[in-house]
C-alpha positions as CSV (number, residue, x, y, z in Angstrom):
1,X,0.0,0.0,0.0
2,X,1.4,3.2,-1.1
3,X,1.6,6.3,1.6
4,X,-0.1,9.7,0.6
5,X,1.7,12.3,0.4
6,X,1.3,16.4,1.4
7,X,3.7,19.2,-0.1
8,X,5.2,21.8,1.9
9,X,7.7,24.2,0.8
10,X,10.8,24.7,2.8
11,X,13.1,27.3,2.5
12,X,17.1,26.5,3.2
13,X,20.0,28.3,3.5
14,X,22.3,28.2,0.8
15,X,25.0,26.0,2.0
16,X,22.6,23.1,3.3
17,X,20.7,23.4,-0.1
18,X,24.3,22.8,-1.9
19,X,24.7,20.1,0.7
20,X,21.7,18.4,0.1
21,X,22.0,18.4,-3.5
22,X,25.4,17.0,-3.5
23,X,24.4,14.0,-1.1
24,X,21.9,13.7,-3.4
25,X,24.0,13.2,-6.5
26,X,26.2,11.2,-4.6
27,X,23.4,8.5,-3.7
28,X,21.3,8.7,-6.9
29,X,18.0,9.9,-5.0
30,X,16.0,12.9,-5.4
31,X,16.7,15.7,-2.7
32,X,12.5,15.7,-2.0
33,X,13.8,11.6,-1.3
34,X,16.3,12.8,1.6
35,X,14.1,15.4,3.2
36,X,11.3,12.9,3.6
37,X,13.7,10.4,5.0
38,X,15.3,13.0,7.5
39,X,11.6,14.4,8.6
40,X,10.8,10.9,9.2
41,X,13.4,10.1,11.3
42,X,13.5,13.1,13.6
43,X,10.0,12.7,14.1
44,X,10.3,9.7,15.6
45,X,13.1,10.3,17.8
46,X,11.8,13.0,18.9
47,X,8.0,12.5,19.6
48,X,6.4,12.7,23.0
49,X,7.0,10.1,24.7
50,X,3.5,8.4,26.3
51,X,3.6,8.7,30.5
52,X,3.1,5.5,32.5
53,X,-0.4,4.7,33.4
54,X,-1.1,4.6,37.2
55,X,-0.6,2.0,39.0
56,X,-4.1,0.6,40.6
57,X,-6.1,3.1,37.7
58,X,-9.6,1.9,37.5
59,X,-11.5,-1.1,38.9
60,X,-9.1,-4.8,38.5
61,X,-11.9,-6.4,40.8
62,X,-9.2,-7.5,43.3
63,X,-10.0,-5.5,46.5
64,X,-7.3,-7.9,48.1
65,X,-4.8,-6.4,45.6
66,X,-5.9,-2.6,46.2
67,X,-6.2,-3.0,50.1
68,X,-2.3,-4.5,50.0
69,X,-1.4,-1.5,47.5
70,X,-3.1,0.9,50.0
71,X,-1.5,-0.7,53.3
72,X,1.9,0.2,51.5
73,X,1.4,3.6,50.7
74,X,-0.3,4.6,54.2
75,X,2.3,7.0,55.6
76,X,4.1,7.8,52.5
77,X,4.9,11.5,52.2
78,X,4.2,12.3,55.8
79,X,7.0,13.0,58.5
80,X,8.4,10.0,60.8
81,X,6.0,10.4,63.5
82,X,2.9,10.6,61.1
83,X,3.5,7.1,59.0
84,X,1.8,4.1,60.6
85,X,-1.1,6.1,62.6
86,X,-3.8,4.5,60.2
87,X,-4.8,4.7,56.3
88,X,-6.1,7.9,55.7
89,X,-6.3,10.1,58.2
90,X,-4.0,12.6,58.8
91,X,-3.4,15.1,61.8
């Protein structure tokens, strides 16, 4: 299946124009051929990168396995004295 295509026009500075059209001779492909090829791969090395989903997000149907997770976070970013008083509640 062959990929569609959109034009854009892109304007270069003369020495990476005179660059690109010497690479270009040099490995018998059009310069439009090396553009698409160097878009393509910047793009995907540089896309957003997708954030981990949370961990116990939505309903597994394992209470057992949600009670355990919330057993281990009770006290988790509260001082010393505050960690272990009880899930929940804070003073």
């Amino acid at each position: 299946m062959a990929k569609t295509t959109q034009k854009t026009t892109v304007y270069l500075d003369t020495e990476d124009y005179r660059r690109l059209k010497a690479l270009a001779r040099a490995t018998h492909r059009k310069p439009a051929h090396l553009l698409r090829e160097a878009v393509a791969e910047y793009t995907a090395r540089e896309r957003p990168r997708r954030n981990a989903r949370s961990v116990g997000a939505g309903d597994s149907g394992r209470d057992d396995l949600s009670e355990r997770a919330e057993d281990l976070l009770t006290g988790m970013g509260l001082g010393r004295r505050s960690a272990g008083r009880g899930r929940g509640r804070r003073r």
